[in-house]
N, C-alpha and C positions, 0 to 999 in steps of 0.2 A: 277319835278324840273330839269334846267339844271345844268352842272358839270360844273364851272367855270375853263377850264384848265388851267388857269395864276395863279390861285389860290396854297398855300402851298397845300401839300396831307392833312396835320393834323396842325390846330392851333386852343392853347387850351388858353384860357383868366381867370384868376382868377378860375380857377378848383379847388371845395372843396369836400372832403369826409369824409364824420360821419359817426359811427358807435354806437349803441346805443343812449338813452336819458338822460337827467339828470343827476345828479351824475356819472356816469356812461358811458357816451358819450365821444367817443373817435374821433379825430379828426385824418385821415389815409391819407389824403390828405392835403395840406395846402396854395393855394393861388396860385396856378400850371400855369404859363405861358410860353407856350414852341410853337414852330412850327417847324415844319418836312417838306421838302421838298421833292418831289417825288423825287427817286431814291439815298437817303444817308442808308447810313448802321450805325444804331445807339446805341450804348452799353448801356443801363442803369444799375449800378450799385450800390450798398447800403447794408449797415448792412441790417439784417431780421427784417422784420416789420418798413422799410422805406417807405411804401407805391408803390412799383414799380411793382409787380403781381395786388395791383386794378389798377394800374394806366394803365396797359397792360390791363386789364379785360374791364377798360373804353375805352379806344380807340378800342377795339376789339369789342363795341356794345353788351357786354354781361352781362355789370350793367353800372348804372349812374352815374352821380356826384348830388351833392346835390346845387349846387351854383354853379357860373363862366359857362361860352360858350365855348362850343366845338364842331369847324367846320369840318366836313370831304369835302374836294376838295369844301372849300367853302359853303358848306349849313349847315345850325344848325341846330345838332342832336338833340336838344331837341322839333325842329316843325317837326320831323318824325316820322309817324305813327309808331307802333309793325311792322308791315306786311313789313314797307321801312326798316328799321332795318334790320329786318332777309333776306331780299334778298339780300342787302348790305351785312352781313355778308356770305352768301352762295356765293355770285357772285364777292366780290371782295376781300375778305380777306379770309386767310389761316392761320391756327393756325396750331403750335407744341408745343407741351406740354413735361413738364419733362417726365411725366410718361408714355410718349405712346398714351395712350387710346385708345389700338386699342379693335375690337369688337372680343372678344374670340372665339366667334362663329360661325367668319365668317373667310374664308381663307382670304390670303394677296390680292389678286385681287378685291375678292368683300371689303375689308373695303378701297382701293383704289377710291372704285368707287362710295364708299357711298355718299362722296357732292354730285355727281350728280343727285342721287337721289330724291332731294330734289330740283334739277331744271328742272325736268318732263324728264329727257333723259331715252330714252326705254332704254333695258336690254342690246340689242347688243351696242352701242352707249357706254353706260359706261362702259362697260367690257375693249372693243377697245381702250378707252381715257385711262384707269386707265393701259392695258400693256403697252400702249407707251410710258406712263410718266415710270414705272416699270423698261422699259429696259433705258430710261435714265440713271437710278441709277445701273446698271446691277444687276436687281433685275429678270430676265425674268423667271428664273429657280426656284426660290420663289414663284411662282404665286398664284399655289395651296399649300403652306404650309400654316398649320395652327400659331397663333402667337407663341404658346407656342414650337414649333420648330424651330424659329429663335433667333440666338443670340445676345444683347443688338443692338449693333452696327446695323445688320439688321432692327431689331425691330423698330430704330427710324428714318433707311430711308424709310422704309414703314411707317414710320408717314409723314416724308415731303413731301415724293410721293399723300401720300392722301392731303397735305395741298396745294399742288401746281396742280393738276388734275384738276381744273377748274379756271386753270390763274388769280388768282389773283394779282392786284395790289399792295398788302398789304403784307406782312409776318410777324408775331408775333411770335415769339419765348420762351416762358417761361423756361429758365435752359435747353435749347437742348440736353445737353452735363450732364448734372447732376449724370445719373443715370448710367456712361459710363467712359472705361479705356480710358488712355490719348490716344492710338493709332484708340480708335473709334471715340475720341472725335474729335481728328482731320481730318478725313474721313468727319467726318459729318460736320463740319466748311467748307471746301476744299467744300462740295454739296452749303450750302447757301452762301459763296462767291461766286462760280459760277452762284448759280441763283442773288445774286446783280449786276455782270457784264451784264447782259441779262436786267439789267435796274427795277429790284422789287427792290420797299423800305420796308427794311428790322428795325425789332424794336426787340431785344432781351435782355432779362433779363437775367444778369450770376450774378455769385458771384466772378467767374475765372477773374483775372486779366488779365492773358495770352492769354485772348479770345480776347479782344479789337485790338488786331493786325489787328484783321480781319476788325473793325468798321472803318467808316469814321468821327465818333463823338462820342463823350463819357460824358452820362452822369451820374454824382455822387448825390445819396440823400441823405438826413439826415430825420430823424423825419418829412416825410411828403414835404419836400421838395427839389426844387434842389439847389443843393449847390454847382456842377462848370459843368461845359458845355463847353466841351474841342474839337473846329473844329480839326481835323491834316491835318497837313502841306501837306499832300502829300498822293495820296491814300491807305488804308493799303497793307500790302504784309504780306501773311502767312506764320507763321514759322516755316512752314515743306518744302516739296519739293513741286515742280510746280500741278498744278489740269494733272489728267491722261487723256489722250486722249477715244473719244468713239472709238467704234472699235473695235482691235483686242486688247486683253489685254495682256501684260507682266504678267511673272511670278508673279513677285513682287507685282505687282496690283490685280492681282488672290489671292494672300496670303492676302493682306489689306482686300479686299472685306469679308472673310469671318469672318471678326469682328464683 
């Protein structure tokens, strides 16, 4: 299949999602018409149990809809085999999840370099990709700590480092910032605003109001659906200080890091 590049990255037509039958059947989606253009940074927010973690699950190729089409850069996911999915998923999208999920077992370098894994790169090859992206984050001195000796803040930039380690197009965010004080939270907003200026389209679920600063669009659900879809006027600026330079680090920036 070719990638239509004039095409939106994500446009979804009449998108439905059921859960259960009969009696019992719940409708979690509800008639879902949206497109996403490469490179916006997009907030979806909503009371719990609006539908916005399946609908992130959906576009992220990791469950389906039951009805309506939904295009990724133009081809319909639903004439794509299992096999084009999951390389789709390894090769252009990068997940963060609230919770981490990093692999306990493995230090910070190798859970770094685990997509790669899964795209045939030898051992030397992912090690090399997963410290380069590391020391983006000045993560380099981390390398070999195991998860359970980094702190929140750490913990979840070794999750984006592992989500962005094999360049993806795409960024999913599920609650980045969830599990996190407001001074890590904003460390880690300050990384994926930074990676949106480098031109990824960014799609994250908060409940934080205060996160949207960062979005270039915002959108609000209710019961399954969207219920306002807000462009802003002007691109966001974050409500901390300026992103810190790579390099030689300040004091100050030495003390942030270690959130």
């Amino acid at each position: 299949m070719t990638i239509d590049a004039t095409a939106p990255v994500i446009a979804l037509d009449g998108l439905t999602k059921r859960y259960g039958m009969g009696e019992v059947e719940h409708t979690v989606l509800d008639n879902i018409n949206l497109t996403i253009q490469k490179g916006e940074f997009v907030a979806i927010m909503g009371p719990s149990g609006c539908g916005k973690t399946t609908l992130l699950n959906i576009l992220g190729l990791l469950d389906h809809a039951d009805d309506g089409e939904y295009l990724l850069d133009g081809i319909p996911v639903n004439t794509m085999s299992s096999s084009h999915r999951a390389r789709i998923r390894s090769d252009q999208i990068g997940f963060v999840f609230q919770s981490f999920n990093l692999v306990s077992r493995m230090n910070v370098i190798e859970n770094v370099a685990l997509p790669l894994t899964y795209q045939g790169y030898p051992t030397t090859k992912r090690l090399q990709a997963a410290s380069k992206v590391l020391a983006t984050f000045h993560l380099s001195e981390r390398e070999y700590y195991m998860p359970w000796q980094l702190s929140g803040g750490q913990t979840q930039r070794v999750a984006i480092a592992r989500a962005l380690v094999n360049n993806p197009a795409i960024v999913l965010a599920d609650e980045p910032t969830g599990n996190l004080d407001s001074r890590s939270s904003h460390v880690i907003m300050e990384e994926l605003a930074d990676i949106h200026r480098h031109g990824n389209t960014i799609i994250m679920v908060t409940h934080n109001p205060a996160l949207t600063s960062y979005a270039s669009r915002v959108i609000h659900m209710i019961d399954g659906r969207i219920d306002t879809d807000t462009q802003l006027p002007r691109p966001a600026k974050p409500a901390v200080a300026p992103k810190r330079k790579l390099g030689k680090k300040s004091k100050k920036s030495q003390k942030v890091e270690t959130a």
